[in-house]
C-alpha positions as CSV (number, residue, x, y, z in Angstrom):
1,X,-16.8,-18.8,15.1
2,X,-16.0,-22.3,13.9
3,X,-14.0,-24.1,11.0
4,X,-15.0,-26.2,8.8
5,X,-12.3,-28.0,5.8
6,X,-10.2,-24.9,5.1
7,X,-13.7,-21.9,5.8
8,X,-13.9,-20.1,9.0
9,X,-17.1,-18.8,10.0
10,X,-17.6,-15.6,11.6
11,X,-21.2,-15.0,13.2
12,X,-22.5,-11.8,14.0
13,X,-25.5,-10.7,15.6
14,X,-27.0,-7.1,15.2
15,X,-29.7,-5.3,16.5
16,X,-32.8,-4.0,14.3
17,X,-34.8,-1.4,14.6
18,X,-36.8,-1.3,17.7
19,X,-40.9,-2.4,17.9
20,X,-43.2,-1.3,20.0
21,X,-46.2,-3.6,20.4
22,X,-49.9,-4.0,22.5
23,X,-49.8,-7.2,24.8
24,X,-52.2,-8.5,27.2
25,X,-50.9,-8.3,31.1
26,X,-53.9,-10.1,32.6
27,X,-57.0,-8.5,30.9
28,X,-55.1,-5.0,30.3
29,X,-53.2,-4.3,27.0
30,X,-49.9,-2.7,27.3
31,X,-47.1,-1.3,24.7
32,X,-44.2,-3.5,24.9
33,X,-41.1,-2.3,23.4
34,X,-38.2,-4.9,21.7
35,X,-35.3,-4.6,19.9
36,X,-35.0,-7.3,17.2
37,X,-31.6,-9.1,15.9
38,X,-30.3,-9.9,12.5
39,X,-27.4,-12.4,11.5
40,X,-24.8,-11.9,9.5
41,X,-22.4,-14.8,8.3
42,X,-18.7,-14.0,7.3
43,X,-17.1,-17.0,5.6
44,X,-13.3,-16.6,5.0
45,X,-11.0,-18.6,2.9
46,X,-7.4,-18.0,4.0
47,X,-5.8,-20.1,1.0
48,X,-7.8,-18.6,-1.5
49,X,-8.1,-15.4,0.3
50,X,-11.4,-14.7,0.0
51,X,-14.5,-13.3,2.1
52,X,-18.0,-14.0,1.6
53,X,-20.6,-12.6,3.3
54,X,-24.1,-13.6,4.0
55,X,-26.1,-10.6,4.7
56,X,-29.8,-11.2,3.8
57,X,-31.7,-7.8,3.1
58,X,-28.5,-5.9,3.3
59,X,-27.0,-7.1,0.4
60,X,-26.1,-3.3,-0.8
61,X,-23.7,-3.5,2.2
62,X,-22.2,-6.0,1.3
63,X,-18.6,-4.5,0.2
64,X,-18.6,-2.3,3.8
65,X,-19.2,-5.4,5.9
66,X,-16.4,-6.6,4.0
67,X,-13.8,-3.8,4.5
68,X,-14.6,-4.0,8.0
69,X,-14.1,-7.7,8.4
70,X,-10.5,-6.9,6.9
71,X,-10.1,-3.8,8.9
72,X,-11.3,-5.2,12.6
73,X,-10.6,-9.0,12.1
74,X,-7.7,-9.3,9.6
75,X,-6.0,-5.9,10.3
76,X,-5.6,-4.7,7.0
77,X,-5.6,-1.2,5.5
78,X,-7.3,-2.3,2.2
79,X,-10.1,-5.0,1.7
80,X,-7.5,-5.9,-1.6
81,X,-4.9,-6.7,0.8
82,X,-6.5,-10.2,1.5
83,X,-4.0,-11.4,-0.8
84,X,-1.0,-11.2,1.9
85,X,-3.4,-13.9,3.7
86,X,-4.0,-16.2,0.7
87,X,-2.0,-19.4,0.4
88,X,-1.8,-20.0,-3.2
89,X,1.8,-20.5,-4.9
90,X,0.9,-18.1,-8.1
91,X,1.0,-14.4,-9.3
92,X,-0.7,-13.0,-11.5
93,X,1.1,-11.0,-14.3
94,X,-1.0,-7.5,-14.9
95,X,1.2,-5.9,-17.1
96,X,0.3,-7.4,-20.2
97,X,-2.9,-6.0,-19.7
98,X,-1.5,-2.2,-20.5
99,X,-1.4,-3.4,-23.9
100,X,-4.8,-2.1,-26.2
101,X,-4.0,-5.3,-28.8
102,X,-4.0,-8.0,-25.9
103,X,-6.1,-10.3,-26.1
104,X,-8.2,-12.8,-23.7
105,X,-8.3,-16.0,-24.9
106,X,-11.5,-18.6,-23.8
107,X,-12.5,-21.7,-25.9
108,X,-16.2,-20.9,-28.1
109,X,-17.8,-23.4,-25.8
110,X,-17.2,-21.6,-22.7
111,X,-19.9,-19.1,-23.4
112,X,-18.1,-16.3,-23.4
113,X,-18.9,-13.4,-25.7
114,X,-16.6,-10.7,-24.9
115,X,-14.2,-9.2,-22.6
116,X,-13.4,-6.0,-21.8
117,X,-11.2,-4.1,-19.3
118,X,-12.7,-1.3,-17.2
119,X,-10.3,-0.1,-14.5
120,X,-6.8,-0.2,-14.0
121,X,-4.3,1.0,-11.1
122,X,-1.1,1.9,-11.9
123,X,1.6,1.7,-9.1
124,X,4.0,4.5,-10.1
125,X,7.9,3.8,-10.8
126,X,10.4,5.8,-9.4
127,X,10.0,5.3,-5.4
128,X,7.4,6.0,-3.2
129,X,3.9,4.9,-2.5
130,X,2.2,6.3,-5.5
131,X,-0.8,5.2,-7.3
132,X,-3.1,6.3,-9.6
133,X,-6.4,4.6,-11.2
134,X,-7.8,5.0,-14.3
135,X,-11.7,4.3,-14.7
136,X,-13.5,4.0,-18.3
137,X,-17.0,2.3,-19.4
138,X,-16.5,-0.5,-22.4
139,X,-19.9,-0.9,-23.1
140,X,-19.5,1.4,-26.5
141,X,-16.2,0.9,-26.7
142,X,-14.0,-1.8,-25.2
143,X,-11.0,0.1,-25.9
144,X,-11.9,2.9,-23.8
145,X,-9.9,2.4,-21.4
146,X,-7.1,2.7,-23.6
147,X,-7.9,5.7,-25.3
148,X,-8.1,7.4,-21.7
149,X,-4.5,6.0,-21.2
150,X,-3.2,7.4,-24.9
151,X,-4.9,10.7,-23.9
152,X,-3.5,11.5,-20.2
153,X,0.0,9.8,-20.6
154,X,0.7,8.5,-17.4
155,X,4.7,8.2,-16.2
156,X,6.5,4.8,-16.3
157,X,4.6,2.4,-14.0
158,X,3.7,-1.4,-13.0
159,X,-0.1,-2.2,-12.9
160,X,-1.2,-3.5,-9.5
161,X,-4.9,-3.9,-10.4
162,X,-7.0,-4.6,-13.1
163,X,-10.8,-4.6,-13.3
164,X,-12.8,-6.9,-15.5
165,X,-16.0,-7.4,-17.6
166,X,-17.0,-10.6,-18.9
167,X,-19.6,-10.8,-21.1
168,X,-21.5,-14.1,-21.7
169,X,-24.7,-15.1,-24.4
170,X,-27.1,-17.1,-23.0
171,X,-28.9,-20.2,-24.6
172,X,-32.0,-19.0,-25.2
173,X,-31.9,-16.4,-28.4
174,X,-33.5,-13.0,-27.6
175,X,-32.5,-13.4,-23.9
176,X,-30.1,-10.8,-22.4
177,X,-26.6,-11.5,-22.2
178,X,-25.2,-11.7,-18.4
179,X,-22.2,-10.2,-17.3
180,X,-19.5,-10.6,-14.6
181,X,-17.5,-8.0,-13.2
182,X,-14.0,-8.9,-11.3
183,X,-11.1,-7.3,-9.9
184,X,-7.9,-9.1,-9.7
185,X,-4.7,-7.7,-8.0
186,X,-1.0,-8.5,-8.0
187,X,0.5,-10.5,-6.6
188,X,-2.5,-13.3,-6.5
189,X,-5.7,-12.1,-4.7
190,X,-8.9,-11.9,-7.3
191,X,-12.6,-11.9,-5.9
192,X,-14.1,-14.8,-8.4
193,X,-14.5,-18.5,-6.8
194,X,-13.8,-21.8,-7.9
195,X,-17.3,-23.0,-9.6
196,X,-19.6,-21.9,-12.5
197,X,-18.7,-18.9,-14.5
198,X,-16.1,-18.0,-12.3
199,X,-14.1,-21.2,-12.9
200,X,-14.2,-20.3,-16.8
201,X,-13.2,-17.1,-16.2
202,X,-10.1,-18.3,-14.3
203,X,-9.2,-20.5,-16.7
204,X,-9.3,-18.1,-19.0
205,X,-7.3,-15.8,-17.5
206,X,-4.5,-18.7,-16.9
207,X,-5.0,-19.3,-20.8
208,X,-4.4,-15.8,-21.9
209,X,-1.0,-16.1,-19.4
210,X,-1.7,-13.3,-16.6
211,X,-1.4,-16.0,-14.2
212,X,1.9,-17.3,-13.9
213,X,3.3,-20.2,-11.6
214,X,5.3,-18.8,-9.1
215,X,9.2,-19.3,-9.3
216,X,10.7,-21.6,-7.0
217,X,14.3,-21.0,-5.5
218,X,15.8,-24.7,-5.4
219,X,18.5,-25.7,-2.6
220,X,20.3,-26.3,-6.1
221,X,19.5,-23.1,-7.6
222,X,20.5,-21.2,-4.3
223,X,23.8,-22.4,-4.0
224,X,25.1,-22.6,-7.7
């Protein structure tokens, strides 16, 4: 492991699938058996809590690796939980998003097309640990998710996660359009970085007001 600005990098090696293989001892072939490694690089962000991995040819595990990085090095229950780590002095206000007429607001040179919510977790009022999470698909209907929340009713509650499609056009006409899924959590952790379409989709989100500065108790304040 070693730092580097404000990244730490985790290094682990694993080992493959074992080989057998012919070798000449003298003049005499003979099976040698081996056991290959692989490397996998965690880089982790504490102030923006966030965890990348590099995992060449095992990209589909990408998310596991991840949960077990936060299970066996950070000690946390839930990969989401990165958030208690992160160092940022914002939170994010989810509860405007339980509303089916909000609406995200991005500049027409951005590149964004459309926006669409696709998953939402609901902590429940009332007392106790209870959550629920609604899942719906957009793509015919970006309300969906909405019209599954009109239809099951769910109690009084405070929304704890969101998840996100963006939807951007491309330059070239009769090219597909790209997309970009995110989830973002309260109080501030959300898996996009800080470059490329990820920085427009944060500023978006900080123009559309569900990220909010957080509020900062004074000396002054605290004693008036």
């Amino acid at each position: 492991m070693f730092r580097r600005h404000e990244k730490e990098y985790f290094f682990a090696y694993l080992s493959d699938f074992g080989k057998s293989e012919l070798e000449f001892e003298s003049t005499v072939f003979n099976p040698r058996v081996r056991t290959p490694t692989f490397e996998i690089i965690f880089v982790y962000t504490q102030s923006e809590g966030s965890l990348d991995i590099y995992a060449p040819r095992n990209t589909k595990y990408v998310t596991d690796l991840q949960q077990l990085f936060a299970d066996r090095i950070l000690e946390l229950e839930e990969l989401e939980e990165l958030e208690e780590f992160a160092g940022d002095d914002l939170i994010d206000n989810l509860s405007a998003l339980a509303d089916r007429d909000f609406v995200f607001r991005y500049p027409s040179e951005s590149g964004g097309e459309a926006v669409a919510i696709r998953l939402l977790r609901f902590s429940l009022l009332g007392g106790g640990k209870q959550r629920a999470t609604l899942e719906a698909d957009p793509k015919y209907n970006p309300k969906a998710i909405f019209n599954l929340m009109d239809k099951l009713k769910p109690p009084p509650f405070n929304i704890t996660q969101a998840g996100i499609i963006v939807t951007f056009h491309t330059p070239t006409p009769g090219t597909r359009t790209r997309d970009r899924k995110f989830k973002i959590n309260y109080p501030n952790w959300c898996n996009l970085r800080h470059h490329g379409q990820d920085q427009i989709i944060l500023e978006m989100l900080a123009h559309s007001g569900i990220e909010e500065t957080k509020q900062v108790t004074t000396e002054k304040d605290s004693t008036a």
